[in-house]
N, C-alpha and C positions, 0 to 999 in steps of 0.2 A: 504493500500500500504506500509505503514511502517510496519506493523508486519509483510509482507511477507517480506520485506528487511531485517529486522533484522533476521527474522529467515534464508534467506539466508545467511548472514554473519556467523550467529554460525554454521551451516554446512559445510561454508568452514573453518574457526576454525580447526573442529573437523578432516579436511583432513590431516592436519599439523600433532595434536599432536599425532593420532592414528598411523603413520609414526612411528613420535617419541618412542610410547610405544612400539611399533612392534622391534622396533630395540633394545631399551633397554634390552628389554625379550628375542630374538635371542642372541643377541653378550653376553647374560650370560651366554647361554649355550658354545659353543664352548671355550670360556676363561674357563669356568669349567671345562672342558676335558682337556686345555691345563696345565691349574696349578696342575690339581691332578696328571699330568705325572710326571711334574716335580716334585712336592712335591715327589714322588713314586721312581724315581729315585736319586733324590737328597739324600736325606734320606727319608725310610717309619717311621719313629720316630718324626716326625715335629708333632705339636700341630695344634688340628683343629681350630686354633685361627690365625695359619698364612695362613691358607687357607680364613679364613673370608677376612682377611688384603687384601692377593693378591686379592680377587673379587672386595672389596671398592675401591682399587685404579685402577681397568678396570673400575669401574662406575664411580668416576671424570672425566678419560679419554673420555670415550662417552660421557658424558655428557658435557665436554671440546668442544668433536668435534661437537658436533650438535650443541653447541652454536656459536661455530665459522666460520661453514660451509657456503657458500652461492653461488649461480650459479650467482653471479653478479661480474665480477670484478672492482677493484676499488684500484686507488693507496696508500690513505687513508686510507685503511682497513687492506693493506697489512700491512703499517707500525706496527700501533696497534697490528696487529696480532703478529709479531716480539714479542715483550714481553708480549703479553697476552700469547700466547701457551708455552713462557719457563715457564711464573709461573704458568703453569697448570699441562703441560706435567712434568717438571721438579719432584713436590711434586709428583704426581701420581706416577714415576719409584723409587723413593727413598720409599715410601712406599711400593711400591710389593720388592723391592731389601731388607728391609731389618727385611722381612718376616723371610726370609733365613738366613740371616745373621747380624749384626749390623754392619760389615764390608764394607756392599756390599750397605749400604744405601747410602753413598756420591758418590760412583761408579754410583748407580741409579740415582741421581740426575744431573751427567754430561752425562749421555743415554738420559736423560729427555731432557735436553736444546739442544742435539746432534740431536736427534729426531725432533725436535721445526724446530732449523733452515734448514731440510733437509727440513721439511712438507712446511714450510713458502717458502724457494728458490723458491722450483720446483711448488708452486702455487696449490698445492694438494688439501689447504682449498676450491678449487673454485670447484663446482660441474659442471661432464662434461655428459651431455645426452648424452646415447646412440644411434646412430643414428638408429640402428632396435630395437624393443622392443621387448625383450623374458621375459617368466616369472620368475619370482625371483628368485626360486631354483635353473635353468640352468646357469641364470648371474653370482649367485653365485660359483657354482661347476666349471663356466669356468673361473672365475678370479682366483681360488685357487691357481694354481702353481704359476702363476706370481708374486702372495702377496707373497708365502712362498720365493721363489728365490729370493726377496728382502727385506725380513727380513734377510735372510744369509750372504746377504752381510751387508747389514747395520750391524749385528751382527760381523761380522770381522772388519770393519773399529770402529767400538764404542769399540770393545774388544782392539785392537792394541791401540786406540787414550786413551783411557783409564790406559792403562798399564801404558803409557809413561807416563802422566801425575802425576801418582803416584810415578811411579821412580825418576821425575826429583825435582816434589814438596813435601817435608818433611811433612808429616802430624802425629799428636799425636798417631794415630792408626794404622801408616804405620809401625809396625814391621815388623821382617823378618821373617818368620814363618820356623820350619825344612823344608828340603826337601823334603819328602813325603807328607806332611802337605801341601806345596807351589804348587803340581801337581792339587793334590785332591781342594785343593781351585782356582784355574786357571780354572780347570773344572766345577767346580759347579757355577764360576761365568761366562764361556763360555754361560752353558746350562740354565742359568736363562737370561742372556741378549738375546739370542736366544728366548728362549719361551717368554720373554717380545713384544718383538718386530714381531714376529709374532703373538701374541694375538690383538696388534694395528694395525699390517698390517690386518689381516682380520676382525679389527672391521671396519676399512676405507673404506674396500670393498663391505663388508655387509652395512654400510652406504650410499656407492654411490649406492648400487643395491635400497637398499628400495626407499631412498627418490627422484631417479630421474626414477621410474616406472611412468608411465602414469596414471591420474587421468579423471576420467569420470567427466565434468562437466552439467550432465544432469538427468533432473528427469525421473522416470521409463518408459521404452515406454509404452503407454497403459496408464499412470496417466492423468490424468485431465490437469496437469499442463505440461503435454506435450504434448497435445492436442492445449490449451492456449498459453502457453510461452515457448518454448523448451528452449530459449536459457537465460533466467533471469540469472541460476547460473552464468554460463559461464559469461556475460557480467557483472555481479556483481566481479566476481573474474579479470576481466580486468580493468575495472576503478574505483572501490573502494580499494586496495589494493595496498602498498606501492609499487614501479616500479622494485626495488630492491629483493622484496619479492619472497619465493618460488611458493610459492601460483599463483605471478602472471608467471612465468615461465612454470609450472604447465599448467597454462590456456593457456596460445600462445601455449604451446607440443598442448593440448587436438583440442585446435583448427584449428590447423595446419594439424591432424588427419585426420579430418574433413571432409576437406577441399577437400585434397588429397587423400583420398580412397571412395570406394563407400559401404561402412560397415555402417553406419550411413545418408544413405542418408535424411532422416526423419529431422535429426537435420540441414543439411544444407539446405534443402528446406525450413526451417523456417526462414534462412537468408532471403529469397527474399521477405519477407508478403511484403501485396497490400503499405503500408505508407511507407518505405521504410526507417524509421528508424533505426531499428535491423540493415539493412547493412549497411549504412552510420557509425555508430556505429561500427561493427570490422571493417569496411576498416577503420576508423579514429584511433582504437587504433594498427592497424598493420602499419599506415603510420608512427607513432610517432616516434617509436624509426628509421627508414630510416630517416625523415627528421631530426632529433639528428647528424644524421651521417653524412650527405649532409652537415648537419651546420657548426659542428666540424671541418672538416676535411678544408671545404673551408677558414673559420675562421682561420685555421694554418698555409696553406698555401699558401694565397691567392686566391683569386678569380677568372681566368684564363681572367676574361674579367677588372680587374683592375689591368690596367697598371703600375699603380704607385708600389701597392704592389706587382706585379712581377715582379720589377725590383728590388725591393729593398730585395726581396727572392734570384733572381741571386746573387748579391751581396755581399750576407754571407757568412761566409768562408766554405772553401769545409768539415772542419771538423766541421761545426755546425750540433748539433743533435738537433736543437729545436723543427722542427716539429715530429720525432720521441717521444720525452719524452711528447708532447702535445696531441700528438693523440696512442701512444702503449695501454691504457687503455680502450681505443673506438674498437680500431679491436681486442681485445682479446673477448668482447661481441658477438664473431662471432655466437653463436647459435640460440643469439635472433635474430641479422637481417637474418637468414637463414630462420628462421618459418618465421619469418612476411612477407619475399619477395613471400617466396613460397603458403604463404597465399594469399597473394592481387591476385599473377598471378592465383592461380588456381581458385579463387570466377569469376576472372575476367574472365577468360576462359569457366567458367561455368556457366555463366551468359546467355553466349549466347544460352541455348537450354534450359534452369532451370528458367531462368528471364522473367517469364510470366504478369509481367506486368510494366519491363522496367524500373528497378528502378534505374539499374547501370549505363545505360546510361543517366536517365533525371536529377539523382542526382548528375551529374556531378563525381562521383565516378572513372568512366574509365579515364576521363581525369586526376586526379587525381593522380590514380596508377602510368600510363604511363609517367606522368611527373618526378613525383617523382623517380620512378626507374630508369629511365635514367641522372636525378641529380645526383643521387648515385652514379652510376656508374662512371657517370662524374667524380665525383669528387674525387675516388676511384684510378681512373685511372690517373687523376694526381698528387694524393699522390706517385703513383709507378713510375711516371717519364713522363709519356706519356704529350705530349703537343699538345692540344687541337688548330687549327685555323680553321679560317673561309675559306671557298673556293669560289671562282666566280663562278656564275650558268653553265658559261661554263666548265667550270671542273669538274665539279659534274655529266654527263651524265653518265649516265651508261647503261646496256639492258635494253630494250623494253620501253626506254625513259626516266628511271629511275634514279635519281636523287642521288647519294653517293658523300661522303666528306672521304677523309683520316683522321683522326683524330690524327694519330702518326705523327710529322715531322722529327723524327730521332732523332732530339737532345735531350739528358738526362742529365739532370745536375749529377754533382758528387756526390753533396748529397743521390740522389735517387740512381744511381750506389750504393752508400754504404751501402743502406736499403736491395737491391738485395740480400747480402748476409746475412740477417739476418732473425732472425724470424717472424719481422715485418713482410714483404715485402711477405713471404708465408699467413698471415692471408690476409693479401690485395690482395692476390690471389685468396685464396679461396674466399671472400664475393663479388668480380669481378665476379669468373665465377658462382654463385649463381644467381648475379645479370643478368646475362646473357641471362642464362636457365630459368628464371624468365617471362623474356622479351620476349624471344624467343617463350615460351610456348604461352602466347598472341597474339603474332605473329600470329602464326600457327592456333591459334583459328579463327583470325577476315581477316587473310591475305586477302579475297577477297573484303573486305571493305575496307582495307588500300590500297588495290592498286586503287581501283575505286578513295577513297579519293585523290591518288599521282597523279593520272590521272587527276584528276578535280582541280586540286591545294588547296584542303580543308584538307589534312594532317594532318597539324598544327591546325588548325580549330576545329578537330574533336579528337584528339587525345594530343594536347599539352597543357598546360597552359594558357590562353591570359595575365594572370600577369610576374613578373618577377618569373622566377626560381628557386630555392633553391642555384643552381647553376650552371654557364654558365648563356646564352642565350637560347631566344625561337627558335633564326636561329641552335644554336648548336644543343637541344636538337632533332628540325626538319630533321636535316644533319644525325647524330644517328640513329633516328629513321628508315630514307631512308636504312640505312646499316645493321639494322636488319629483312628489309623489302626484301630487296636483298642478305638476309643470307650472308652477308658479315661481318660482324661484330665479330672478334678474337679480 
């Protein structure tokens, strides 16, 4: 059992680094293309010695960026990154820059640092899956214009910012060269910061294509061992594997797959063997990171059903941004809670015609999902303002006898008002209506169970927690639930 584990482990290893070589070996070619233009244009009289130069400094670059890349955000890493990528990026543009010139080397090294904090601001180091997967070539050929049209400008803002910096700051080497001399040199350092910086804009792209492609986590159909264990890789690459890691991102895409289409049915029908393990296992590592979030999030802003801390939340002035700087790192993670919700609901949904022998429901797994998703959401919704009460049974009738609670009472505090307008408050929109379509899908699966359940008053029973919640109540999440049962629930 150990040598199968280990030798699963170095096969997922090997998914990583062969990534890695894949891209090394690509982004050499097209930076070859790009530098010998330039060298050709620039002057055909340069040494084959400053073409070496300019290739070693695209390979620190890649090599910069795959080190620093990762589909995890993290406010911690941002920091770090801040001056990891100037003393990367930095060296790497002063040595292609002064390939060409021994002029153009300190020029490169403020492109470098310029580059640094545009990549760090806008969060670029953070890998963003594609929501359809195409294959690599097309990814690549359709991100082209966009790279190049943002190398051009980055190339006028670093040319201008540049200039001035020269003009204003006297340097040993700053002479004033003739006229003619002063053109011809403005251009040749236009058209080397130009070709620099789209050589990195489309290593970046080539980067995000290779390493956020889809990885098959399963042994050959038709092997032995996908007879036996379809799903060992897979669940070796979910809970052996740092949380942070590509690898395990990688695993929640492949298994989210899955889940969701009917291409691999084989691999998901191995979810359901007779012990009931294997499922207990991905529902437990797709609940993890939801109930991270249910935690966080109540943890910041109170708990709806503790009084004390919402009042002393009311309280704060209208311009505290505490719970934004506490929980903005939690809702930018938006991709993983997307796979894992749409993971639970579709196993769970497909449980009902696939689950031959009842493992979802006796492993308590259903109730599980169902609690959990609707904490989430809870708790989601009032990070964005919404204020969660409790209603009297007589208020809650609805058709055909049906039991709903309003969960909005109108009032938003200021604070939330002010997230409205910001980025946050759209990521808390989007993992809301995730959460929704999540629920909703479930819904739809078992609705003639859930009403029978609403009918007989076992609901709650059959579908919610008997402990306390992640967040809220078991009357709230019950109240919820009613409103997603009576597609009432926006």
């Amino acid at each position: 059992m150990s040598g199968s584990g280990s030798g699963s482990r170095r096969r997922l290893e090997l998914v990583v680094k062969n990534r890695l070589a894949s891209y090394l070996i690509w982004q050499s070619m097209h930076s070859s293309i790009i530098f010998i233009c330039l060298l050709s244009i620039c002057s055909p009289h340069y040494p084959f010695g400053a073409f070496i130069l300019l290739s070693s400094s695209q390979l620190l670059f890649s090599a910069a960026l795959s080190f620093m890349a990762s589909p995890h955000p993290n406010l911690h890493r941002r920091i770090s990154l801040s001056l990891s990528l100037s003393l990367l990026f930095a060296p790497a543009a002063a040595l292609s820059l002064s390939s060409l010139s021994p002029r153009l080397g300190f020029r490169g090294f403020l492109l470098g640092s310029l580059f640094a904090f545009h990549y760090v601001f806008n969060r670029r180091w953070l890998l963003r899956f594609p929501i359809i997967q195409r294959s690599p070539f097309f990814s690549f050929k359709m991100g082209l214009p966009s790279a190049a049209a943002r190398a051009f400008k980055l190339s006028i803002v670093a040319f201008v910012f540049s200039g001035i910096f020269f003009h204003l700051v006297p340097l040993p080497f700053n002479s004033s060269p003739p006229t003619t001399s002063f053109f011809s040199d403005q251009i040749t350092s236009f058209a080397a910061t130009f070709a620099l910086f789209l050589s990195w804009e489309f290593s970046h792209h080539l980067h995000s294509v290779l390493h956020t492609k889809r990885s098959i986590f399963a042994p050959p159909k038709g092997s032995a061992a996908a007879e036996t264990n379809p799903s060992e890789h897979l669940l070796s690459a979910l809970e052996d594997t740092n949380p942070t890691s590509l690898l395990r991102y990688l695993a929640y895409l492949d298994l989210c797959m899955v889940c969701e289409n009917n291409v691999d049915n084989w691999r998901r029908a191995g979810f359901f063997e007779e012990t009931g393990e294997t499922y207990k296992r991905v529902i437990a590592v797709c609940l993890k990171p939801l109930e991270h979030l249910a935690t966080k999030l109540g943890d910041g802003l109170g708990n709806s059903v503790d009084k004390a801390t919402q009042l002393s939340n009311q309280l704060l002035p209208p311009t505290e941004a505490r719970p934004d700087l506490k929980n903005v790192e939690e809702l930018h993670n938006f991709q993983l809670y997307a796979w894992c919700s749409r993971t639970v609901a579709s196993l769970t949904a497909c449980s009902r015609k696939e689950d031959k022998f009842g493992v979802a429901q006796l492993s308590g797994s259903n109730v599980a999902v169902v609690s959990t998703l609707l904490s989430c959401l809870l708790a989601v919704e009032n990070f964005m303002g919404k204020k969660t009460n409790l209603q009297s049974p007589n208020q809650m009738l609805g058709p055909a006898g049906i039991k709903w609670a309003t969960v909005n009472s109108g009032r938003v505090d200021v604070a939330a008002g002010k997230r409205r307008s910001g980025p946050v408050n759209s990521k808390a929109y989007a993992i809301a209506d995730v959460l929704k379509t999540s629920i909703y899908q479930i819904v739809s699966a078992f609705q003639d169970e859930m009403l029978a359940g609403a009918k007989a008053s076992l609901l709650d029973k059959d579908w919610v927690t008997s402990g306390k919640p992640l967040f809220g109540t078991r009357e709230m999440l019950t109240q919820k639930l009613r409103l997603f049962l009576d597609f009432r629930a926006t």
